[in-house]
Backbone as CSV, one residue per row, in Angstrom:
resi,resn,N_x,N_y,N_z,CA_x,CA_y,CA_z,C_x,C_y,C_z
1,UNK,65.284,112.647,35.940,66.306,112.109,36.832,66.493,110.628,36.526
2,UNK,67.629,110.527,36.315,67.765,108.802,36.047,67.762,107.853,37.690
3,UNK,67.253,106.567,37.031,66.498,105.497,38.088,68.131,104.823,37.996
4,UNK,67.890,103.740,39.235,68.796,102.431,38.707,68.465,101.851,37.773
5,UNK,67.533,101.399,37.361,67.187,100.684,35.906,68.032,101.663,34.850
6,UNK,68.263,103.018,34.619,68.385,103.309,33.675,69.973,103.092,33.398
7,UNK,69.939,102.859,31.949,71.355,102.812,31.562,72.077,104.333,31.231
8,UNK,73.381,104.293,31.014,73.733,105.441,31.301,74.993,105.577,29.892
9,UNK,74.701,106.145,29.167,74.544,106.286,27.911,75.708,107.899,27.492
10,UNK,76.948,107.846,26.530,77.541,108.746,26.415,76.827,110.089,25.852
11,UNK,76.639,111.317,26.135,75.897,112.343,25.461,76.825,112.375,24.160
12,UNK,78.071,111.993,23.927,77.983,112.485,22.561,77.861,111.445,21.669
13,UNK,78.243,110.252,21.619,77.910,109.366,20.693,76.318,107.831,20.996
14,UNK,75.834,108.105,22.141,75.223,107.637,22.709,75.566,105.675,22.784
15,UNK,77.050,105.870,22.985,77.319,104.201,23.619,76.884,103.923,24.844
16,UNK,77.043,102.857,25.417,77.264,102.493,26.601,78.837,102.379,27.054
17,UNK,79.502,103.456,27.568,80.925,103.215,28.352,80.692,101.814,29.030
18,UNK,81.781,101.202,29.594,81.644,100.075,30.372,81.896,101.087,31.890
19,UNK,81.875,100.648,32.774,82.902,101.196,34.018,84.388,101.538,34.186
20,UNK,84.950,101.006,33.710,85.939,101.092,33.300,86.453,102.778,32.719
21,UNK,85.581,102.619,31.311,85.682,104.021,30.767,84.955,105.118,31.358
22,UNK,83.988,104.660,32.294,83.040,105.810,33.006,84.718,106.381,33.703
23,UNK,84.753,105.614,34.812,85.862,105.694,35.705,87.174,106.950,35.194
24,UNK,87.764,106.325,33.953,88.612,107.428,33.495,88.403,108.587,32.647
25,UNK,86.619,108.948,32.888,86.447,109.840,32.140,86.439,110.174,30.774
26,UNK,86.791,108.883,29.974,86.820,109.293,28.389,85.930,107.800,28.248
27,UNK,84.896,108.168,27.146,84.735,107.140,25.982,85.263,106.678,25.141
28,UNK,85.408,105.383,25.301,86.212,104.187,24.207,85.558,104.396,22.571
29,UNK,84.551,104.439,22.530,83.488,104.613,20.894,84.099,105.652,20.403
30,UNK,83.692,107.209,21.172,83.910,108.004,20.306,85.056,109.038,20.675
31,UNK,85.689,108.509,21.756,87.391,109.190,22.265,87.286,110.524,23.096
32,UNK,85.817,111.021,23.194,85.913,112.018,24.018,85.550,112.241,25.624
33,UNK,85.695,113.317,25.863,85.762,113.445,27.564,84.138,113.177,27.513
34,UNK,83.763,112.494,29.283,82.682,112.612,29.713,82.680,113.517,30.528
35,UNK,81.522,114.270,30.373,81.326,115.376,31.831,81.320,115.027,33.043
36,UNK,81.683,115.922,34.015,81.873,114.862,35.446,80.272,114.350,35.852
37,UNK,79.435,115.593,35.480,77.690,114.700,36.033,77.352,113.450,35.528
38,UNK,78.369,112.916,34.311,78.102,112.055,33.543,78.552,110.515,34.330
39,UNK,79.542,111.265,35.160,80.474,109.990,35.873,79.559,110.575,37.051
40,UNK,79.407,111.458,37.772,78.588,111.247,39.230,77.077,110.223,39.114
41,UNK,76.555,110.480,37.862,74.868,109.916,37.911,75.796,108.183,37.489
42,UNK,76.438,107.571,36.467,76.803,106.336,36.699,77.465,106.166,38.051
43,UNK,77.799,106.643,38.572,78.527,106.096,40.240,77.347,106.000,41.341
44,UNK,76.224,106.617,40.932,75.165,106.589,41.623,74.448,105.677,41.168
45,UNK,74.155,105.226,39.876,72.997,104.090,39.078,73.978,102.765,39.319
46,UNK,75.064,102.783,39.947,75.623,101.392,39.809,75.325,100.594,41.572
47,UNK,74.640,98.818,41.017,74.241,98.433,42.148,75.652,98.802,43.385
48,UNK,74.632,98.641,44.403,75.357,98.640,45.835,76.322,97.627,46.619
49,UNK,75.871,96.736,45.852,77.367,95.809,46.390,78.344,95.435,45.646
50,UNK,77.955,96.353,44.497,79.469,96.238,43.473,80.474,97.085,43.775
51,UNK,81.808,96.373,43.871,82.786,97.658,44.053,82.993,98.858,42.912
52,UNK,83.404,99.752,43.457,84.354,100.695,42.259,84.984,100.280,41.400
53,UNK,85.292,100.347,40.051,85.974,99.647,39.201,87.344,99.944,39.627
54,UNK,88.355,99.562,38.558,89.758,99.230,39.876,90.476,101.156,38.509
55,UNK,91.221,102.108,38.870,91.954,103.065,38.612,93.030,102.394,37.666
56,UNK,93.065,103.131,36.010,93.651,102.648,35.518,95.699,102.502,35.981
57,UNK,96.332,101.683,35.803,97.673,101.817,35.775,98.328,103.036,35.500
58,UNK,99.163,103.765,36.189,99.679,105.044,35.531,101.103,104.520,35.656
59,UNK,101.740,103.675,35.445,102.870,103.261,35.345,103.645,103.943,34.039
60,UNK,103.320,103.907,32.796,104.088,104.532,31.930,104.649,105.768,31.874
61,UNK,103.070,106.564,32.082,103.143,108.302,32.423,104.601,108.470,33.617
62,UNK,104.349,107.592,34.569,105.007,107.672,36.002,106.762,107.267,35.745
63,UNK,106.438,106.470,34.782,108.357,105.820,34.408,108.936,107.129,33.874
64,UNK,108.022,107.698,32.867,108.396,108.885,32.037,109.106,110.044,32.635
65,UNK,108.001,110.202,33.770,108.534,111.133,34.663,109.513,111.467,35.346
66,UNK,109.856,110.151,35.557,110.733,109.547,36.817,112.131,109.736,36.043
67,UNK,112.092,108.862,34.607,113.405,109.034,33.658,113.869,110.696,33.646
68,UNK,112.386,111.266,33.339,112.722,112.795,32.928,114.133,113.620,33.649
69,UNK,113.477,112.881,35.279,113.663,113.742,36.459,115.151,113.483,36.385
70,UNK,115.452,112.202,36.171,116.632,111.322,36.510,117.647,112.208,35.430
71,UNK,117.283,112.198,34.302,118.347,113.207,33.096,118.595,114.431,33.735
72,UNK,117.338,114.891,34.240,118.090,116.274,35.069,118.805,116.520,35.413
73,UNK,118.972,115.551,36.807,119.763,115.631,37.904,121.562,115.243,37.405
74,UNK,121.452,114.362,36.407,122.560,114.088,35.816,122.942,114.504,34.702
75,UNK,122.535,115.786,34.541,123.061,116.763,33.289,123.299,118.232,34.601
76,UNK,122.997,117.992,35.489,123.214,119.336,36.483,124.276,118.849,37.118
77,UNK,124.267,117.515,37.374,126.122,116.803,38.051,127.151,117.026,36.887
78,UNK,126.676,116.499,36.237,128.045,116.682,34.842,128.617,118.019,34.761
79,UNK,127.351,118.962,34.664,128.027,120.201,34.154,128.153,120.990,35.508
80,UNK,127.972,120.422,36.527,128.184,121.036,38.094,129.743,120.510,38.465
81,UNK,130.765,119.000,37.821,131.684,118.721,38.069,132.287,119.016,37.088
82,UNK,132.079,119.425,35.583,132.694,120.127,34.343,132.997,120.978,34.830
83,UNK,132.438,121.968,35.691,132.862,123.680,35.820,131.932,124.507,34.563
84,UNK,130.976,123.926,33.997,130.689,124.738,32.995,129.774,125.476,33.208
């Protein structure tokens, strides 16, 4: 069982994620997913008066979406006032 002292170490390439990368689930070193026990035991080994690291930005994903939605709606008006 890991202590607070212990560091908390990727199983597949054995880096140290920062918080950051714990947080979003992937390692920066070697690009792959961490298991979630991997992120529960660092959320547990990290001191107690540190906050949560901050949730990355989803602004791009979210613009994407948003554009997607937006072409929709205005390819269903066009061809809803075309008659086609």
């Amino acid at each position: 069982m890991a202590t607070s002292n212990t560091v908390a170490r990727c199983p597949h390439c054995d880096a140290v994620p920062p918080e950051s990368e714990v947080a979003d689930g992937w390692c920066g070193s070697c690009d792959k997913q961490l298991p979630s026990s991997f992120q529960q035991r660092a959320k547990r080994n990290r001191p107690h008066g540190e906050p949560p690291p901050a949730k990355k930005p989803r602004g791009p994903l979210l613009l994407a979406g948003a554009a997607a939605v937006q072409c929709g709606v205005a390819a269903a008006v066009f061809f809803a006032l075309r008659g086609g």
